[in-house]
C-alpha positions in Angstrom: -6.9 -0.4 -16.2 -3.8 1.8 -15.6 -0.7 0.5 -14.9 1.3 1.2 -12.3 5.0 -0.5 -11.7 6.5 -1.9 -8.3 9.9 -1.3 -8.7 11.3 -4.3 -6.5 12.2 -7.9 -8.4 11.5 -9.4 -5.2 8.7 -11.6 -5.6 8.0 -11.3 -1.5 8.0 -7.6 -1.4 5.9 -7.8 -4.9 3.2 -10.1 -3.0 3.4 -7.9 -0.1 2.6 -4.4 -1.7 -0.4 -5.8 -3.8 -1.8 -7.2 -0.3 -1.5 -3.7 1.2 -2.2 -1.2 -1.7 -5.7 -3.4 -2.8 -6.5 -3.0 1.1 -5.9 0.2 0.8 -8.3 0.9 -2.5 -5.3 1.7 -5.1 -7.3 -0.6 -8.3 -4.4 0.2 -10.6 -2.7 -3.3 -12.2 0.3 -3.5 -10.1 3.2 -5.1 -11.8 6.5 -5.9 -10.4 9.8 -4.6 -12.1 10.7 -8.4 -13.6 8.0 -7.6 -16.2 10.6 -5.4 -17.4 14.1 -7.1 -17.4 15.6 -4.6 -20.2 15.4 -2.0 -16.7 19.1 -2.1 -14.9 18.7 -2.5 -11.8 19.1 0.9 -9.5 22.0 1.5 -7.6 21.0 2.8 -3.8 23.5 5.7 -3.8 21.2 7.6 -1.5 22.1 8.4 2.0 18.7 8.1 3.4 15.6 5.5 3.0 13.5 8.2 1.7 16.4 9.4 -1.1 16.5 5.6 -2.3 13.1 4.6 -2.7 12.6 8.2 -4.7 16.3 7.3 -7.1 13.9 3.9 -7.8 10.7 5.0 -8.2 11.6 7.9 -10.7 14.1 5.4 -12.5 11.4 2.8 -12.9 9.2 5.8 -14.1 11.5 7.1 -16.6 12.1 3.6 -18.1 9.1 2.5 -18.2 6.8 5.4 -18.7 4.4 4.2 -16.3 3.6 5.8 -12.9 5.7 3.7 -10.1 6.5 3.2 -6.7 8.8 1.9 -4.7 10.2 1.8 -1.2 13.5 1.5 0.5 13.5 -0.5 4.3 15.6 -1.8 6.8 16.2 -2.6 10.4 17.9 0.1 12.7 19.2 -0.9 15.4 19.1 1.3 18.8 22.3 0.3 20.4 24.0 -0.1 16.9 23.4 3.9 16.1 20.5 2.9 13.6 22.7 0.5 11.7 22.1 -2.0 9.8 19.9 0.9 8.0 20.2 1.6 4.7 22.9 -1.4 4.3 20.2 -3.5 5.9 19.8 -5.8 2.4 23.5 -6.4 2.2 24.9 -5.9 5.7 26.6 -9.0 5.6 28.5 -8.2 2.2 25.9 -9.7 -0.8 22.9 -8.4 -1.4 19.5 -10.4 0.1 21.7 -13.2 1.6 18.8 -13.0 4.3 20.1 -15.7 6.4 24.1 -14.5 6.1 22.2 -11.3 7.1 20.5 -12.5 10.3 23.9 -14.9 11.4 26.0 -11.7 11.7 23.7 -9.0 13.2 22.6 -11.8 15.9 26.9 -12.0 16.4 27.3 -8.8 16.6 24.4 -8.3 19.0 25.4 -11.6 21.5 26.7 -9.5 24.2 23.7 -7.2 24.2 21.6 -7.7 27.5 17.5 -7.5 26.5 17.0 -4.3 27.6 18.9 -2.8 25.2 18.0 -4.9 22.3 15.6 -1.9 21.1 15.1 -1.4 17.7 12.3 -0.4 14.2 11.9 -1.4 11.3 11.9 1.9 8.9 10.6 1.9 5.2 10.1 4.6 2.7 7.3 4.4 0.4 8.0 7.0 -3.0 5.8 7.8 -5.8 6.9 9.2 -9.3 5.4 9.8 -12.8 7.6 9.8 -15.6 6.8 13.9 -15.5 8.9 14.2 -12.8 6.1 14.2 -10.1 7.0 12.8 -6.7 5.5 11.8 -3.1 7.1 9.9 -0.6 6.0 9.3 2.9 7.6 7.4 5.6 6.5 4.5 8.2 8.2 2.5 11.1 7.1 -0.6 13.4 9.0 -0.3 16.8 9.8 -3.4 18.5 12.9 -5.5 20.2 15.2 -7.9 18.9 15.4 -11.6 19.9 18.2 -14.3 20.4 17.0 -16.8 18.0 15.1 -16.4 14.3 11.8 -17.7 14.8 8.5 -18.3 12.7 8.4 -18.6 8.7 6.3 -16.2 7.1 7.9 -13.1 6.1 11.5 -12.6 4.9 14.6 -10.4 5.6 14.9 -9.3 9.5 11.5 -10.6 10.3 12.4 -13.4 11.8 14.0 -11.8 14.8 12.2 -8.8 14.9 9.3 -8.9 17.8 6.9 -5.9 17.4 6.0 -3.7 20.9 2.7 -5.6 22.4 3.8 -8.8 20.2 4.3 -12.1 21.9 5.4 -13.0 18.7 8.1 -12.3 15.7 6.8 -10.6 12.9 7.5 -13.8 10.9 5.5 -15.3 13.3 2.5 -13.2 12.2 0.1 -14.2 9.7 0.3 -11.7 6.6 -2.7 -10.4 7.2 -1.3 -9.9 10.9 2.1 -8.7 9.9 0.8 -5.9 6.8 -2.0 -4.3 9.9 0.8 -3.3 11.8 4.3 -2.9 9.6 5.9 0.2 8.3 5.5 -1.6 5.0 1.8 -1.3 5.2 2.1 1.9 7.2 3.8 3.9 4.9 2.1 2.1 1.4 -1.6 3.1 3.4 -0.3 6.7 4.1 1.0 6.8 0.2 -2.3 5.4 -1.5 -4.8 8.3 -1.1 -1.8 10.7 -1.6 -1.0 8.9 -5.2 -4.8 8.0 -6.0 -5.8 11.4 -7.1 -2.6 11.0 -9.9 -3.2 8.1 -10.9 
């Protein structure tokens, strides 16, 4: 069965993406990256979701010489000009501290009435073999932000995150619930019969 790498160590995200790619008929044996601790980690030096996901997928490609994907998420934030964004991981200074994460952006956001508490989720799904092929394709979940973290599925800014038409957070969602409607599973379903043919 061929191969093909996840390049995330996160054991949620890992979970996750082989939920949504099987749904989405990609049989490839996904594995995440911590089969392969000799890989460095990457370093996000892109400006963009899209330019990150693609520096990890080809790296993990490269290393690795197995076909790989990865993606590159985060929460914008309307009235914050689309911040936390790329920084969303570390916005709080260390990287996946989701909880230091969520205390500060629900500070910084006190004073914002709930009409204005508009914001997406935005993820980047990228494809590369270790020829130097590449696809990436992007997906977003619109919703608005709450006062409180509530539910306990999920990780990162689900917590406070409620999707449009939602009455609940997205960590309030089942996974089955939350991966129908995210720009995880969004972009990943867009991205499976654009990579299948490659594979």
């Amino acid at each position: 069965m061929q191969q093909l790498v996840l390049a995330t160590r996160n054991a949620h995200k890992v979970t996750e993406l082989r939920a949504i790619l099987a749904d989405a008929g990609i049989t490839a044996e996904l594995i995440g990256a911590d089969a392969f601790p000799e890989v460095p980690d990457v370093k996000e030096t892109g400006t963009t979701f899209a330019e990150n996901a693609l520096l990890k997928a080809h790296a993990l490609a490269s290393a690795t010489g197995l076909p790989a994907i990865a993606d590159d998420s985060g929460l914008c934030v309307d009235v914050m000009g689309g911040a936390p964004g790329i920084f969303s991981a570390r916005w709080a200074g260390r990287h996946g501290d989701d909880q230091a994460n969520l205390d500060l952006l629900l500070a910084q956001l006190n004073e914002i009435d709930d009409p204005h508490r508009a914001a997406h989720f935005a993820c980047a799904a990228a494809f590369a073999l270790p020829d130097g092929t590449e696809r990436v394709v992007e997906g977003r979940l619109n919703g608005t932000l709450r006062r409180a973290a509530s539910g306990s599925h999920g990780f990162g800014y689900d917590p406070i995150l409620q999707p449009d038409g939602q009455s609940r957070t997205c960590s309030e969602l089942t996974p089955d619930e939350k991966n129908a409607i995210s720009h995880r599973g969004r972009a990943f379903r867009e991205l499976a019969p654009v990579i299948a043919p490659l594979l």
